[in-house]
C-alpha positions as CSV (number, residue, x, y, z in Angstrom):
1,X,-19.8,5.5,-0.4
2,X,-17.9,8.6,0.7
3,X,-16.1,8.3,4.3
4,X,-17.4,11.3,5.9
5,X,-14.4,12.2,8.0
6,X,-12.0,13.4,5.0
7,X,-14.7,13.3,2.4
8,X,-12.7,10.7,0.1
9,X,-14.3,7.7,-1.6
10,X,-14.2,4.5,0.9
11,X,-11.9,2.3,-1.8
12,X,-9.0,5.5,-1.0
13,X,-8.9,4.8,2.3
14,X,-10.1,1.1,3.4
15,X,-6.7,-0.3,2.4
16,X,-6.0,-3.5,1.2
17,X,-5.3,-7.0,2.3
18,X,-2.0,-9.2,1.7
19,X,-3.6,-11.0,-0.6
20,X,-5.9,-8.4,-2.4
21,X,-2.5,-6.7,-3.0
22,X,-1.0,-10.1,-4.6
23,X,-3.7,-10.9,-6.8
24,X,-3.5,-7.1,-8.1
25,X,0.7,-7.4,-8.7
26,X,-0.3,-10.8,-10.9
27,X,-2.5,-8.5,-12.9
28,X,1.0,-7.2,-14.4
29,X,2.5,-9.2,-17.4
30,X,5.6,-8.3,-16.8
31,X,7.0,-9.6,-12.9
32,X,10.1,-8.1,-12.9
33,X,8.8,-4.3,-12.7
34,X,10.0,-2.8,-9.5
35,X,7.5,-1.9,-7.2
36,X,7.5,1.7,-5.7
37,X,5.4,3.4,-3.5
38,X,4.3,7.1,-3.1
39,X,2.7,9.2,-0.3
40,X,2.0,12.2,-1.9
41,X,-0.4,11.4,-4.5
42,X,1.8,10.5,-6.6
43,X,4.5,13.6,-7.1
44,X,7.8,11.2,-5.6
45,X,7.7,7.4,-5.5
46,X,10.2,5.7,-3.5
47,X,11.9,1.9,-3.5
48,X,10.4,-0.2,-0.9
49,X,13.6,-1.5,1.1
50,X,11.5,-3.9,3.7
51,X,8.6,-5.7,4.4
52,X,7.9,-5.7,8.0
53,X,5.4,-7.8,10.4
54,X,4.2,-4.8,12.3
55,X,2.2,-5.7,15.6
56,X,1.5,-2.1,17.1
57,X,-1.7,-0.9,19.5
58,X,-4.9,-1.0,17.5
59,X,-3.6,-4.2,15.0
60,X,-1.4,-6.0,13.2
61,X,-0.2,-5.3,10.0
62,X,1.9,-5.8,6.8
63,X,4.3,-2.4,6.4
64,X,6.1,-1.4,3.3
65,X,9.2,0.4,4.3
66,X,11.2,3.3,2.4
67,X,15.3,2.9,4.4
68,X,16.3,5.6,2.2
């Protein structure tokens, strides 16, 4: 199913839950890989410094913060 608005597939934009994100990480033999994360498709990936409760208008939510 597309999502109309930006014309991307739905699993690009839908997200992912605490634990959908867990049980994908446990996938990986090896547990001591860092984990990085990317916002340009991609290009740079950065460390993730934090993990932050975030409770903000329109939901709460698990962040992954860059400090750099």
């Amino acid at each position: 199913m597309q999502d109309n608005a930006t014309n991307k597939p739905e699993w690009v934009t839908r997200g992912k839950t605490i634990r959908q994100l867990i049980e994908e990480l446990q996938s990986f033999a090896d547990q001591n890989l860092e984990v990085k994360i990317s916002t340009d498709d991609g290009a740079t990936f950065k460390c993730i410094s934090l993990v932050t409760r975030q409770n903000k208008e329109g939901g709460h939510f698990c962040g992954l913060k860059n400090c750099e």
